[in-house]
C-alpha positions, 0 to 999 in steps of 0.5 A: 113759889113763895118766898119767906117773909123777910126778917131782919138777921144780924151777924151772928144769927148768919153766922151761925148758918154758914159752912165756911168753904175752901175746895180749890185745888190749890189749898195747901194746909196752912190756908186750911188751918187759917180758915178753921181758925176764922171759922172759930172767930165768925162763929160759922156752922161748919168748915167745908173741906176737901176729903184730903184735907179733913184731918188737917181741918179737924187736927186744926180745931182740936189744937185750938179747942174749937168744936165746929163740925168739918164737911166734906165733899164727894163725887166733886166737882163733876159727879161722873165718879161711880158710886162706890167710889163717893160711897167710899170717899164719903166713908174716908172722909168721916173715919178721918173726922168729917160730921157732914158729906156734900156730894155731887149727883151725876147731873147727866143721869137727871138731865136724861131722865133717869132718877132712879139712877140719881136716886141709887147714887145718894142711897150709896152714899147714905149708906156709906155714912149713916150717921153723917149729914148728908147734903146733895148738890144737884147743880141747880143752874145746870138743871134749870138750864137744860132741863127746867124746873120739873129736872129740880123737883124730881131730884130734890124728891130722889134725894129726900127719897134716898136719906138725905138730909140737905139738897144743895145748889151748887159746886161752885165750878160749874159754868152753868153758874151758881145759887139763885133765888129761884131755884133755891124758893124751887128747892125750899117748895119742894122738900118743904121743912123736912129737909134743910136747903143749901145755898151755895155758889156765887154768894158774895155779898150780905144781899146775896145772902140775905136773898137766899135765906128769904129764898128758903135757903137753911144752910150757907155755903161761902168761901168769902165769909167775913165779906159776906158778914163785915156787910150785916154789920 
């Protein structure tokens, strides 16, 4: 695996990479307001919601005239929902305003082997939202550790095969854990510049982040943004 050369990046150029995220179940819609409104202020690439909660966030960025794309999760946290029900939740989440979906692969069907499964499971989605970015989290902490490197590269290669756009790391919530440099450099070897690679999971800091964009990592995923960059500064 071969790193990125390291480059100097400044706020903004981070900034301007990050999907500024609030999925905890708890989220009422005040706290999705506030956080589209510093999603405007950072300069992020895009705000990551619960379905739920898309039109809340997209109703919050054309009150304040801030064109920022809003995602939305399917399938999360677990993945074990049936395809035509990510299939549809992506396809509500974009009718109520989301320009990106994140789902979440069935990890057990990649842990036995079954990548036509996996493979089957995101062409749902793609064709649920075809004009949507479409980003896969494969739970790459819970990959590696039950199945290894080779469990990553199969389904980063299921997903580009099936229409995706991005392979992500992380939910965030899995105990496995989240981001590393290791699988992310594994993803970015994998899929090359013809998808980007999404970080996401247990980035706290501007080294975290920094390591992960030298990793290969063309997306961040962060709930603690402004931390992140208050540290490139």
């Amino acid at each position: 695996m071969t790193l990125t050369p390291r480059r100097r990046w400044d706020r903004d150029q981070v900034a301007q990479l990050v999907d500024h995220t609030l999925l905890k179940p708890e989220a009422t819609v005040a706290q999705v307001e506030a956080v589209v409104a510093e999603a405007a202020e950072l300069g992020v690439a895009a705000v990551c919601v619960s379905p739920s909660m898309v039109a809340a966030a997209a109703a919050a960025a054309a009150a304040i005239g801030a064109e920022i794309p809003i995602a939305a999760v399917a399938g999360f946290p677990s993945g074990k929902h049936l395809s035509v029900v990510k299939a549809q939740e992506a396809a509500l989440a974009a009718a109520a305003g989301a320009a990106e979906i994140d789902m979440v692969i069935d990890v057990g069907a990649a842990l036995a082997g079954d990548f036509a499964a996996v493979g089957a499971d995101i062409a749902a989605v793609r064709a649920a939202v075809p004009h949507s970015v479409l980003k896969v989290i494969v739970e790459s902490a819970a990959l590696l550790e039950f199945g290894g490197d080779a469990t990553v590269v199969a389904v980063c290669k299921a997903a580009e095969d099936a229409g995706a756009d991005f392979v992500k790391t992380s939910t965030g919530f899995h105990p496995s854990g989240g981001a590393s440099v290791h699988a992310v450099s594994l993803m970015a070897d994998t899929v090359g510049d013809r998808l980007g690679v999404k970080a996401s999971g247990g980035i706290r800091s501007a080294e975290d982040a920094l390591a992960m964009l030298t990793a290969g990592a063309t997306r961040l995923g962060l709930s603690g943004t402004r931390a992140v960059l208050d540290g490139l500064e």
